[in-house]
C-alpha positions as CSV (number, residue, x, y, z in Angstrom):
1,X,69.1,-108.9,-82.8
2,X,68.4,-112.3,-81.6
3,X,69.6,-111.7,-78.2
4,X,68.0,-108.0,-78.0
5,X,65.6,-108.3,-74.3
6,X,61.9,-108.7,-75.7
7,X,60.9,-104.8,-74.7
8,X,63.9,-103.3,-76.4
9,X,62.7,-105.4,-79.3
10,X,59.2,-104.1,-79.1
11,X,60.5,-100.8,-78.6
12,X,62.7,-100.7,-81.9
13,X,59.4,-101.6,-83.8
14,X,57.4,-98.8,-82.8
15,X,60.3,-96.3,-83.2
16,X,61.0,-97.5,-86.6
17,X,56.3,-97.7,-87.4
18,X,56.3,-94.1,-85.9
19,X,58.3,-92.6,-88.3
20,X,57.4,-90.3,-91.1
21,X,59.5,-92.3,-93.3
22,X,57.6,-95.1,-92.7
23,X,54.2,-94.3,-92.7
24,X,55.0,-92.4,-95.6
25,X,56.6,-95.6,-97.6
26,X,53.6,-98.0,-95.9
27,X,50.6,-95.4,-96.3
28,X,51.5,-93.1,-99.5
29,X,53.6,-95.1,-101.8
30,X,52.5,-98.6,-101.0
31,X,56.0,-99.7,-100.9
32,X,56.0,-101.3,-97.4
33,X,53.1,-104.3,-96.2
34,X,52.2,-106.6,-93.6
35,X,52.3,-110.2,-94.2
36,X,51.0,-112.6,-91.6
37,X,52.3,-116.1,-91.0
38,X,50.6,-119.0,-91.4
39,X,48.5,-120.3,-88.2
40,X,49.7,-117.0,-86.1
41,X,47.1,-114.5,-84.6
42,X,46.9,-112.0,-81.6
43,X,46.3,-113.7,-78.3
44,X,43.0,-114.2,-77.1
45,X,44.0,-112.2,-73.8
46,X,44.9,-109.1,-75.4
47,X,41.2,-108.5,-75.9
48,X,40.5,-108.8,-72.1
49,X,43.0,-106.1,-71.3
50,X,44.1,-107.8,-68.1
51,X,43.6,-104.5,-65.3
52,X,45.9,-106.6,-62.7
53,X,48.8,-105.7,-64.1
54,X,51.3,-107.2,-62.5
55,X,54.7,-105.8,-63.3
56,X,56.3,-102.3,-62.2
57,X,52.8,-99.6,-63.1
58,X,55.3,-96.8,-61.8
59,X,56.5,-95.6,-65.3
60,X,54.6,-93.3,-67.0
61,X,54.1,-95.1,-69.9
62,X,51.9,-97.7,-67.8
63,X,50.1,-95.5,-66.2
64,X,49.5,-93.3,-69.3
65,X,48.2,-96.6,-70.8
66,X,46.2,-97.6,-67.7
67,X,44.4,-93.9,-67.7
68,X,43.3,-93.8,-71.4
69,X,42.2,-97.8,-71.6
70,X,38.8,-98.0,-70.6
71,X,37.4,-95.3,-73.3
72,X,39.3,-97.0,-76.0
73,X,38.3,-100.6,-75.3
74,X,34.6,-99.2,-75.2
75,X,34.9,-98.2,-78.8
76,X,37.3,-101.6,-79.6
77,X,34.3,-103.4,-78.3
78,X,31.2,-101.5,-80.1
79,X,33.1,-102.0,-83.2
80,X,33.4,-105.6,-83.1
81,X,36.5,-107.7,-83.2
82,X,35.8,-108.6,-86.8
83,X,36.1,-105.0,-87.2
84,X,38.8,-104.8,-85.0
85,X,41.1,-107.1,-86.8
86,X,40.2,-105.9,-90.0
87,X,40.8,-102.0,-89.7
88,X,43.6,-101.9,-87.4
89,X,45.2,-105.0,-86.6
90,X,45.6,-106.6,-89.7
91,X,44.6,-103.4,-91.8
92,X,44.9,-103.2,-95.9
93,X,47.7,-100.4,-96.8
94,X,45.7,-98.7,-98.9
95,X,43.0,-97.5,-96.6
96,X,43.7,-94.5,-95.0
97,X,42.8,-93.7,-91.0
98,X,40.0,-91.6,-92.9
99,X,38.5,-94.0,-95.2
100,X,38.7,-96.7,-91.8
101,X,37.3,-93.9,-89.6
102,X,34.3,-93.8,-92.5
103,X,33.6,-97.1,-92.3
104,X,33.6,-98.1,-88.7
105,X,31.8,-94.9,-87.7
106,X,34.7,-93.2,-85.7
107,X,35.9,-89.7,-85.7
108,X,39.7,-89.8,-86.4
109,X,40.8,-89.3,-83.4
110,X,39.6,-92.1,-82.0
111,X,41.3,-94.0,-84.8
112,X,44.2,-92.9,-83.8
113,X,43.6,-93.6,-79.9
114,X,43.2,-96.5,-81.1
115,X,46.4,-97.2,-83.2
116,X,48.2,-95.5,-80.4
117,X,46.7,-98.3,-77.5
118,X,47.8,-101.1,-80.3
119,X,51.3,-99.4,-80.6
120,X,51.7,-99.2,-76.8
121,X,50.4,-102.5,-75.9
122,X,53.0,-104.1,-78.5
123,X,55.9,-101.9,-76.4
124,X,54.8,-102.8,-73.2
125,X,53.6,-106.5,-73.7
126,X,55.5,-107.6,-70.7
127,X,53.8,-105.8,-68.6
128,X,50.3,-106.7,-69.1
129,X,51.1,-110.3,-69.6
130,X,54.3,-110.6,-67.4
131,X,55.8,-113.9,-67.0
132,X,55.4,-116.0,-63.7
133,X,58.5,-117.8,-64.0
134,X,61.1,-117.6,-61.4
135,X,64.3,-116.3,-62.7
136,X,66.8,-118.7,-63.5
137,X,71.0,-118.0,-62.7
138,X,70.2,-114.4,-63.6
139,X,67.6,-115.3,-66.7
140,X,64.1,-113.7,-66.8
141,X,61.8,-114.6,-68.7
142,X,59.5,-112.8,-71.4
143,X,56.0,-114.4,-72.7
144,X,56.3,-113.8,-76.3
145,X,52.7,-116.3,-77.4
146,X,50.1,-118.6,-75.7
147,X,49.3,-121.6,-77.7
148,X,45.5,-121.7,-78.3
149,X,43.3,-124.2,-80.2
150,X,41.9,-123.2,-83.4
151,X,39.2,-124.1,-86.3
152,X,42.3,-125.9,-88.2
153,X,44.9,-127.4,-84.7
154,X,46.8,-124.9,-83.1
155,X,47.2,-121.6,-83.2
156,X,49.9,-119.5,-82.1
157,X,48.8,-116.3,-80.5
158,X,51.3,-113.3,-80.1
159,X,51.1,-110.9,-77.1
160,X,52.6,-108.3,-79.1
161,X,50.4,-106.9,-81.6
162,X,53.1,-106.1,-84.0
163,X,54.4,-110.0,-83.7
164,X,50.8,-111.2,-84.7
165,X,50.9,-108.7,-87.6
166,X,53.5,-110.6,-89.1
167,X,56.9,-109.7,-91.3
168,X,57.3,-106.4,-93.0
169,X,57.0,-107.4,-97.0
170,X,59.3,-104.6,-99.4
171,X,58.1,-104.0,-102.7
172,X,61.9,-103.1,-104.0
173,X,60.4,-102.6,-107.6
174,X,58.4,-100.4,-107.0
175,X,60.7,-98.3,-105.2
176,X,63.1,-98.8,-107.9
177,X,60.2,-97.4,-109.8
178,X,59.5,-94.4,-108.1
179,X,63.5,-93.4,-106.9
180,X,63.8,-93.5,-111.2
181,X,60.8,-91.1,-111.5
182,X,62.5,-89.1,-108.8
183,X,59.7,-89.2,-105.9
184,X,62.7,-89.9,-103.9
185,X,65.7,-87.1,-103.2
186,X,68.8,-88.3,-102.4
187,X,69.1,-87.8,-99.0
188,X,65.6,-89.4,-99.0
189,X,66.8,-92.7,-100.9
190,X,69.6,-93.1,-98.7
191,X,67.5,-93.1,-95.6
192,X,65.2,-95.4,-97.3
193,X,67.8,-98.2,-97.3
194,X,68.8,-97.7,-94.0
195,X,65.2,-98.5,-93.3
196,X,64.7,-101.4,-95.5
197,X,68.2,-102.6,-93.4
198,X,66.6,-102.1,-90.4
199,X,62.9,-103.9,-91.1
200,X,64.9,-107.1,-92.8
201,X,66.6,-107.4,-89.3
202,X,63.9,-107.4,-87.4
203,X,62.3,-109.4,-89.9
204,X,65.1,-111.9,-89.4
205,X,63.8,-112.0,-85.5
206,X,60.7,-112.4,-86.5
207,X,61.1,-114.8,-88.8
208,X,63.4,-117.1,-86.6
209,X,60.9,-116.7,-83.7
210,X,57.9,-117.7,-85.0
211,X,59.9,-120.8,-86.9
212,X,60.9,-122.1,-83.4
213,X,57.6,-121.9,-82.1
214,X,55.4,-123.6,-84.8
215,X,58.6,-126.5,-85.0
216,X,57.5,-126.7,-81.2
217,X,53.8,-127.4,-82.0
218,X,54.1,-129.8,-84.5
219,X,56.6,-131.8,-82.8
220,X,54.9,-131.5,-79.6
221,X,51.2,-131.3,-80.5
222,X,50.0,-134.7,-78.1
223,X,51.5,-132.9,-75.6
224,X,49.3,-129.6,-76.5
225,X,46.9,-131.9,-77.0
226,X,46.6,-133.6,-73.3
227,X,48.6,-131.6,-70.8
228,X,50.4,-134.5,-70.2
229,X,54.2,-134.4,-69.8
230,X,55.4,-138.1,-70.9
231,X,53.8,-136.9,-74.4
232,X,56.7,-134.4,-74.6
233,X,58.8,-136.2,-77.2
234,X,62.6,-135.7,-77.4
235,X,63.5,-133.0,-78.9
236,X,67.3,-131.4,-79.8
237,X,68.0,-127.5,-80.7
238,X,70.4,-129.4,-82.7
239,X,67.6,-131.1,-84.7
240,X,65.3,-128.0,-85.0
241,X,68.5,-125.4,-86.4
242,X,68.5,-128.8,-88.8
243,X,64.9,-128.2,-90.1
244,X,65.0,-124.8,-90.6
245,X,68.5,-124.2,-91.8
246,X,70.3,-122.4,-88.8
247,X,73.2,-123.1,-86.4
248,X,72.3,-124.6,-83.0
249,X,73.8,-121.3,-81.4
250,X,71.1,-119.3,-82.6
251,X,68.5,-121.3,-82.0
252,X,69.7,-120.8,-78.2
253,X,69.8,-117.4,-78.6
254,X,66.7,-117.4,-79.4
255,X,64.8,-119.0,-77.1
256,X,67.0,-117.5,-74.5
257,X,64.7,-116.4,-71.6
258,X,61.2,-116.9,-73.6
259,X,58.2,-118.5,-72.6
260,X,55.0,-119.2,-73.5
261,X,51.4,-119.9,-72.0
262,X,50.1,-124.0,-72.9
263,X,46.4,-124.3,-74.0
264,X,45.4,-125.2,-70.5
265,X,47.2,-121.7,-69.3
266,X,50.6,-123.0,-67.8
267,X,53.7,-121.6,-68.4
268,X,56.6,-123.0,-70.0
269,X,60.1,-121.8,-70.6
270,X,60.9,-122.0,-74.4
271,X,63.8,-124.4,-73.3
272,X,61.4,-126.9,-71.3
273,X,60.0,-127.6,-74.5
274,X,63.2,-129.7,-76.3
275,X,63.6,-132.5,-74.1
276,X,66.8,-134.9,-73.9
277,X,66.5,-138.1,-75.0
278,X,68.2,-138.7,-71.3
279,X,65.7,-136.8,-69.7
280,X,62.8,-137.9,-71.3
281,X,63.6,-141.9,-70.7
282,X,64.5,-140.8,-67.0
283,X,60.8,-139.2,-66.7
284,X,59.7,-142.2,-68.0
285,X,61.4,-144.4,-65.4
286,X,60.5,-141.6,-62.8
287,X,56.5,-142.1,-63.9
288,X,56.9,-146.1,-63.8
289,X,58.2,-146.3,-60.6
290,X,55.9,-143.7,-59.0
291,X,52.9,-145.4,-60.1
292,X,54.1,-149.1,-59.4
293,X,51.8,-151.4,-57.6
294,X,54.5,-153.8,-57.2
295,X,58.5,-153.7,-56.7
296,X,60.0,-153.8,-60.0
297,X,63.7,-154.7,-61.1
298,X,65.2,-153.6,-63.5
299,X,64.3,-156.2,-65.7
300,X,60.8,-155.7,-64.8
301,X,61.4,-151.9,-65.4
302,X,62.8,-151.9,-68.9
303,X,60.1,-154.8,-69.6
304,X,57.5,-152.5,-68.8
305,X,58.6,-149.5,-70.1
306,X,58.7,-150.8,-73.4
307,X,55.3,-152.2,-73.0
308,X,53.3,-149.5,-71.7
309,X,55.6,-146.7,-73.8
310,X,57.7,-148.8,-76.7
311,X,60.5,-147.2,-75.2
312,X,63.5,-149.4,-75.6
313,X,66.1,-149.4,-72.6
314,X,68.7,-151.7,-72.2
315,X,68.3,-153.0,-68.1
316,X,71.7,-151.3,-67.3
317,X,70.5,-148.1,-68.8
318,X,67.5,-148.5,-66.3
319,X,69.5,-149.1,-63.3
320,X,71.4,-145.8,-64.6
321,X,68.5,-143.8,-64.7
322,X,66.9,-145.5,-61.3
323,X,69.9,-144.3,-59.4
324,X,70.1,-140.4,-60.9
325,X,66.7,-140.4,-59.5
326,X,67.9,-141.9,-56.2
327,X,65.2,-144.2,-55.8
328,X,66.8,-148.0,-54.4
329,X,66.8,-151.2,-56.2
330,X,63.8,-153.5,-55.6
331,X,65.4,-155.7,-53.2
332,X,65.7,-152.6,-51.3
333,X,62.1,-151.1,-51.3
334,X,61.0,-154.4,-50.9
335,X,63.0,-154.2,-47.6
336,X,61.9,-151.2,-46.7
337,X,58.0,-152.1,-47.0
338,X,58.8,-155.4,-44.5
339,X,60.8,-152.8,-42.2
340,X,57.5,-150.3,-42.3
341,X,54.9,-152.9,-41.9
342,X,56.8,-154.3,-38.7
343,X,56.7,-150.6,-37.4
């Protein structure tokens, strides 16, 4: 589940929404909710509807989407996103498409245009927010969330409507409940597990995901906070799995091939994002020595490094680092400026 490719995963959800079973168990019998997670909401750019789509528009689906858009986001927009949010994308179980229909003035089947645009666009997030990043040893990537600021920090903001709705929450009592007052035959009941199976897998995914991410924020919130790469603070996979109680392995799993878009609108791989301590000192150096006014040894390097940054380097560490980056010892820029200024 972890490794499943981001559309397949998207996919699988709207399968699994679209069924009668489902809507049945999540409309009718209450048995099924929605519960967001804390400091998660739909990205900002799903309400602009990006037309310059710039993945493959060939498939039907795309263009079925692309066809049917503009009438739907006319009626998105003269309801309001308050209205928006409430009635469809974070909607109450117990309201019915009628009794939302009623109340934001819409004829029925425009409520359900509407679900249907909100069920496509979670299926075919890729493609109206398709990732930039080159592909990497056969690796492409999948934006997943951009990282907007909010009333209260950060907020993560899912492309995927169905993401920024949140886990599936399963009221096994009541079922319990109901299967003993026999609403449920037995075929039913059977295929009623197999469903609650299926929604505490993907809730697994969910869950996992949306960990890793809000980990990644409050480690690396300076960095959020000023676009500025030395902020990035070391960061292992090994120590995340730690805080949230899962191997390493699956913490690579899941961030496998995942990006998101910074507050400033870059994007990052997922991976980017957990520094080594190695890496992060040699960035460091890299920054000090770009930016030097005078030629530095190492001495004067590690001195410096832990007065500008309180990062402690022992000199031979420095000289370590220097040379992965290929850049000479002092004595040898300093020969190279005499050789330049004779030139």
């Amino acid at each position: 589940m972890l490794e499943m490719p981001e559309e397949e995963f998207n996919k699988l959800i709207g399968e699994v929404e679209s069924s009668p079973l489902f809507k049945r168990l999540y409309q009718e019998n209450k048995i099924i909710h929605c519960q967001r997670y804390p400091r998660t909401d739909i990205s900002s750019s799903f309400y602009q509807l990006n037309e310059e789509i710039a993945a493959d528009t060939s498939t039907l689906d795309v263009e079925s989407l692309l066809l049917n858009k503009e009438d739907i986001v006319r009626q998105i927009q003269r309801i309001g996103l308050k209205n928006f949010k409430r009635y469809f994308l974070y909607p109450e179980p117990e309201m019915s498409p009628e009794e939302i229909a009623q109340e934001c003035n819409l004829e029925l089947s425009e409520v359900q245009k509407i679900n249907s645009l909100i069920n496509e666009l979670s299926i075919l997030s890729e493609f109206h927010n398709p990732s930039t990043l080159n592909p990497e040893r056969g690796i492409y990537y999948s934006k997943v969330a951009s990282i907007e600021r909010g009333s209260e920090g950060f907020v993560i903001g899912y492309f995927s409507p169905s993401f920024a709705r949140g886990r599936y929450s399963i009221d096994y009592e009541r079922f319990e409940e109901l299967r003993g007052n026999g609403a449920f035959s037995g075929t039913e009941v059977k295929e009623i597990r197999q469903l609650f199976r299926r929604l505490e897998l993907i809730n697994s995914r969910k869950d996992t995901i949306t960990r890793i991410l809000q980990e990644i924020v409050e480690k690396q919130v300076l960095y959020f906070e000023s676009g500025d790469l030395k902020a990035l603070l070391p960061f292992s996979q090994r120590e995340l799995a730690k805080r949230i109680g899962l191997v390493p392995s699956s913490i690579s799993r899941a961030i496998r091939g995942k990006s998101l878009d910074t507050p400033w609108g870059e994007e990052k791989a997922l991976k980017d994002l957990f520094p080594r301590t190695r890496r992060f000192k040699k960035e460091l150096v890299r920054h000090l020595l770009e930016a030097e006014t005078e030629l530095l040894s190492d001495g004067a390097i590690k001195a410096k490094l832990e007065q500008t940054f309180g990062a402690s380097i022992p000199r031979r560490s420095v000289a370590s680092l220097r040379k992965e980056l290929k850049i000479p010892p002092a004595w040898k820029r300093k020969r190279a400026v005499i050789q330049q200024g004779k030139l």
